[in-house]
KEROLUM-132218 format. One record per residue (C-alpha): z, y, x. Coordinates in steps of 0.02 Angstrom, whole numbers, padded with zeros to 5 digits, always signed. Layout:
<pts>
ZYX
...
</pts>
This chain:
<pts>
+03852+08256+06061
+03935+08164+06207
+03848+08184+06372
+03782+08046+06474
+03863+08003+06620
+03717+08028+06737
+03696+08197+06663
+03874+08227+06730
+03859+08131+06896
+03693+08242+06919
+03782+08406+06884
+03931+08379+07015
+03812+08311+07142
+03724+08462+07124
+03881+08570+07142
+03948+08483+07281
+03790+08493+07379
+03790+08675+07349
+03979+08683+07422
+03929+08612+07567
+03786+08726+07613
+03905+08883+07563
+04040+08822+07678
+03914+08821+07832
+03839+09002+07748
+04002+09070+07762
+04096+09003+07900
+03958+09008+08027
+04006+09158+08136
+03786+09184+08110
+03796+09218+07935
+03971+09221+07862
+04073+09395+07832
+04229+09458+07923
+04358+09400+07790
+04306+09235+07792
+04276+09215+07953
+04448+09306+08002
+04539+09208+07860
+04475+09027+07929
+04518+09093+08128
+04720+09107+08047
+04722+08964+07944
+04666+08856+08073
+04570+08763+08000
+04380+08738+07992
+04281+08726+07821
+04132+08663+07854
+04208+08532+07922
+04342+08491+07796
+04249+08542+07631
+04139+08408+07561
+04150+08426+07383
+04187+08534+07239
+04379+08480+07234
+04404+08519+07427
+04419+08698+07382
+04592+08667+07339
+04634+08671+07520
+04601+08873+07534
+04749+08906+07388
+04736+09025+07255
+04627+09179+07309
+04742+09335+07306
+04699+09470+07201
+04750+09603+07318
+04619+09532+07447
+04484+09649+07334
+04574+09817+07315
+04538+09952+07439
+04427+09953+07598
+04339+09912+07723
+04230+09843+07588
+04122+09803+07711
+04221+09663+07775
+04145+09563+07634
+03964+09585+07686
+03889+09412+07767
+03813+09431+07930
+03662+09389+07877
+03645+09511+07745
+03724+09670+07856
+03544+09765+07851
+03532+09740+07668
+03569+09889+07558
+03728+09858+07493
+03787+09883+07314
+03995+09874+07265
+04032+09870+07083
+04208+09876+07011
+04299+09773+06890
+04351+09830+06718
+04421+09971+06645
+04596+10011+06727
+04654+10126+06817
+04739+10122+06994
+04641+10045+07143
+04509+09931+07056
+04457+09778+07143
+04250+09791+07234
+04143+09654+07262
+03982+09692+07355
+03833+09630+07277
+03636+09638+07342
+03547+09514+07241
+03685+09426+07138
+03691+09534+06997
+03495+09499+06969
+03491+09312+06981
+03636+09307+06866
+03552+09404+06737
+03386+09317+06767
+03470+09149+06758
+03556+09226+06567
+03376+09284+06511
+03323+09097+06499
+03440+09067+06354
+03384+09216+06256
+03258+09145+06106
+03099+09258+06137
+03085+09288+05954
+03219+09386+05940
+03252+09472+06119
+03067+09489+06115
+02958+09504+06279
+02902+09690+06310
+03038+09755+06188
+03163+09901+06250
+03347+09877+06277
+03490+10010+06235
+03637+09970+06339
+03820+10044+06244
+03928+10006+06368
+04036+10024+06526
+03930+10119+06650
+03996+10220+06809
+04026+10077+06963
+04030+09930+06840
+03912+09813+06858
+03853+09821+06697
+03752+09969+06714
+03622+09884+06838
+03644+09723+06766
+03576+09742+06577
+03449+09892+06650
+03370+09724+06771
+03383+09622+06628
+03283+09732+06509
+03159+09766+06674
+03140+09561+06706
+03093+09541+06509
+02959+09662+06527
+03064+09798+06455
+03144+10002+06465
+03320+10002+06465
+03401+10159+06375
+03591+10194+06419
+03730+10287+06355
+03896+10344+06483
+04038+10290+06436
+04184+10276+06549
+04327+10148+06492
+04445+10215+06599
+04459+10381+06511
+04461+10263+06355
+04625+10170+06387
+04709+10347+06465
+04685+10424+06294
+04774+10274+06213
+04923+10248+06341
+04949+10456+06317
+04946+10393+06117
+04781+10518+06095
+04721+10393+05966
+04613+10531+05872
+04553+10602+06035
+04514+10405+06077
+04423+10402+05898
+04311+10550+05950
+04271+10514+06102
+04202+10331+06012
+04105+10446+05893
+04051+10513+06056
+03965+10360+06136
+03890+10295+05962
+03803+10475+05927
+03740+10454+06083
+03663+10270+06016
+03612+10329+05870
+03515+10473+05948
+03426+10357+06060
+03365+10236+05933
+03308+10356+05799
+03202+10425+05962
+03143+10269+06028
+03058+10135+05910
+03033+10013+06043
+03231+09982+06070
+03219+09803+05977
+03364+09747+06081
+03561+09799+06108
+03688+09770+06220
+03875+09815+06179
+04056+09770+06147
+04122+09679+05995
+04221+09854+05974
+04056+09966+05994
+03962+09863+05888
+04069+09867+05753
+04066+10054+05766
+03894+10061+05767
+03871+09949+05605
+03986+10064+05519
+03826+10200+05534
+03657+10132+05534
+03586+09982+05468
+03520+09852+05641
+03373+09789+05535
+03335+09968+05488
+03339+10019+05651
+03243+09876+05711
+03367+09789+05825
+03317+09593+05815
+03432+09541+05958
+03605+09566+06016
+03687+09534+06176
+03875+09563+06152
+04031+09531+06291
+04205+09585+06282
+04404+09520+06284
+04386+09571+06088
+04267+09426+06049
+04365+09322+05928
+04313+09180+05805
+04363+09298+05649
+04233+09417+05749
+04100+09310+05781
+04081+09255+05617
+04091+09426+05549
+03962+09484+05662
+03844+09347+05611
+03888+09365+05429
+03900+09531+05395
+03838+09657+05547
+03669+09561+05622
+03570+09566+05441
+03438+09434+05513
+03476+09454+05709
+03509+09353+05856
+03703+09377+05920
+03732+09323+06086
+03893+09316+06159
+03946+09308+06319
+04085+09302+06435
+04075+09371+06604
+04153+09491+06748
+04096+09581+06898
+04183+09434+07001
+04090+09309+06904
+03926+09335+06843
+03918+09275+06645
+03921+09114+06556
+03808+09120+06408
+03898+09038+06238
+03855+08871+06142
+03735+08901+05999
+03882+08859+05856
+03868+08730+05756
+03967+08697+05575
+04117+08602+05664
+04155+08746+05788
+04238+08829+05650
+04127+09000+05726
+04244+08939+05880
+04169+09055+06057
+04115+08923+06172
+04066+08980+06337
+04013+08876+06505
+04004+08940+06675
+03835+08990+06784
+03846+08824+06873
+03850+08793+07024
+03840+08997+07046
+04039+08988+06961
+04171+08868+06885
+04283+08895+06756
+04430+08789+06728
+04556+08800+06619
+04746+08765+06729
+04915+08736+06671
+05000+08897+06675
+05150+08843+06784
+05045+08744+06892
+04876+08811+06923
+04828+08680+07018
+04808+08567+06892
+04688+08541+06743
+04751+08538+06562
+04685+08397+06465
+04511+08452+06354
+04569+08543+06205
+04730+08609+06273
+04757+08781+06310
+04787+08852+06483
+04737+08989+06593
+04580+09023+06680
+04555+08988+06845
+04370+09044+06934
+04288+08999+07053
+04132+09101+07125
+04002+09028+07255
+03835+09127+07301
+03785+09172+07456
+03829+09334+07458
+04006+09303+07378
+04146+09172+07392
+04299+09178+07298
+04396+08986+07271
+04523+08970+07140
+04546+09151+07064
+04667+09168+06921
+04606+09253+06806
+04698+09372+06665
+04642+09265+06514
+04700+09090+06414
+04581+08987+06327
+04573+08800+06273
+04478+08699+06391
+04311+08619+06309
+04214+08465+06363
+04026+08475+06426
+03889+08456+06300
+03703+08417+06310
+03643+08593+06377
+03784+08630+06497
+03836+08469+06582
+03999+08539+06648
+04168+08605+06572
+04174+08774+06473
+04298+08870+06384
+04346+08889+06225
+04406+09068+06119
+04446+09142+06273
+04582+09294+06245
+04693+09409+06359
+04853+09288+06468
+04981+09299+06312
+05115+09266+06480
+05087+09433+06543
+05238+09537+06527
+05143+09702+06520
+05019+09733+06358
+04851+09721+06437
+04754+09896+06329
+04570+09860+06339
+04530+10008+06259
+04335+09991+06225
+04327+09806+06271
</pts>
């Protein structure tokens, strides 16, 4: 359904009201952190007084990767927040220098904002979580535990650390790769034949699929499942609604430690089982770029590459390029703002991108 255009106008006043008020958060020399307030002394320029809107974060350029790897982290701490105690959770699964971003409240507003589009019947109230996933410094681990806390639940957690994960497959260990998956799901399985209040799972497409291949989710009483990854395809999707959930909720998602996550679209017949995801607005943006020219949007059902854009309080990162492609998909009725459609690994990138248990 088409949305109305005061819907729209409403959701980009909204965002560029919230720009404004970031740009004096983080460029006061009261509040803002020392890369900021170091980057806008060299550029010369002065944000607060230049930004006014959404679109005027074009004039900081494309935020460089690099700018997150190493220390001092604590250049990326506001002022305002230098007494709080201070989290840093790494991104993905790779090895080499990961990129950090600091978080203090972030990761539990995000999640609390995510818990208001999970239908209570089926990620019931009360009910215990089991979390297969990344753990170690990704966010992850604190983020699903607060999420299972804020519904009135225990979260249970298995380790599992990706980075061993892809090792094993560049070294071409496949069947040490396939035990150490045996590995993580014995450790699921132990924990929900123990626990009959786990009613609710988190895990990658990968995982779950692994998991389905030994236990039954209706058997073992799972009525919800909250499920992000780079392996999310439509073929997957449809197979895990069709053939793993037996009568459960599947939730998708698509999110990052630099982002937050953007819950999907419920799907609907015409979607073709099509993963359609919007952004945490005005938390993040996504937009979908031309590949050659990332500063410019590709026309609503194109594809292109991601491009994010994060704005809390406690982090700002303008016009990040992100390692994935996707078609770009028009706002609808719930999420008045532009989301992304079947989003899958940059197909440009010269290198094979191994995502292991992703």
């Amino acid at each position: 359904m088409p949305v109305a255009a005061p819907e729209l106008e409403k959701a980009r006043k909204t965002l560029d009201e919230w720009v404004r008020e970031l740009m004096q958060w983080h460029f006061s020399p009261d509040t803002g952190c020392p890369f900021w307030l170091d980057w806008a002394a060299k550029a010369g320029w002065d944000p607060r007084q230049e930004v006014k809107a959404y679109t005027d974060l074009d004039k900081f350029g494309g935020f460089q990767d690099e700018w997150l790897r190493g220390g001092p982290v604590r250049r990326w701490v506001p002022k305002a927040y230098k007494d709080k105690p201070i989290y840093t959770f790494e991104t993905g699964g790779s090895t080499g220098v990961p990129k950090s971003r600091i978080n203090i409240d972030d990761f539990r507003i995000d999640y609390e904002m995510f818990s208001q589009t999970l239908p209570d019947d089926k990620f019931p109230k009360g009910a215990d979580w089991l979390m297969v996933g990344p753990s170690g410094p990704r966010r992850l681990r604190l983020a699903i535990e607060h999420l299972a806390q804020h519904r009135g639940g225990i979260c249970f957690m298995v380790d599992l650390d990706p980075r061993w994960v892809i090792k094993l497959i560049k070294m071409g260990e496949m069947e040490m790769m396939e035990l150490y998956k045996r590995h993580v799901i014995d450790q699921a399985l132990t924990l929900l034949k123990a626990h009959d209040g786990i009613k609710c799972l988190f895990t990658t497409p990968k995982l779950l699929e692994a998991l389905c291949e030994r236990i039954s989710l209706k058997k073992a009483g799972i009525t919800g499942v909250f499920c992000g990854g780079t392996e999310m395809t439509p073929q997957f999707h449809r197979f895990a609604v069709e053939e793993l959930m037996e009568g459960a909720h599947f939730a998708p998602t698509y999110g990052n430690t630099l982002m937050g996550l953007g819950p999907s679209k419920p799907p609907t017949k015409d979607d073709n089982w099509a993963v359609i995801y919007y952004p945490p607005a005005p938390r993040a943006m996504i937009e979908v770029v031309d590949a050659d020219d990332p500063t410019r949007l590709v026309a609503y059902g194109q594809t292109g590459r991601v491009r994010l854009t994060t704005l809390t309080k406690e982090f700002l990162m303008p016009r990040f390029l992100e390692r994935d492609e996707c078609e770009r998909e028009a706002p609808c009725e719930q999420y008045p703002w532009d989301g992304v459609r079947n989003v899958r690994p940059f197909s440009r990138f010269q290198r094979a991108v191994v995502e292991g248990v992703y």
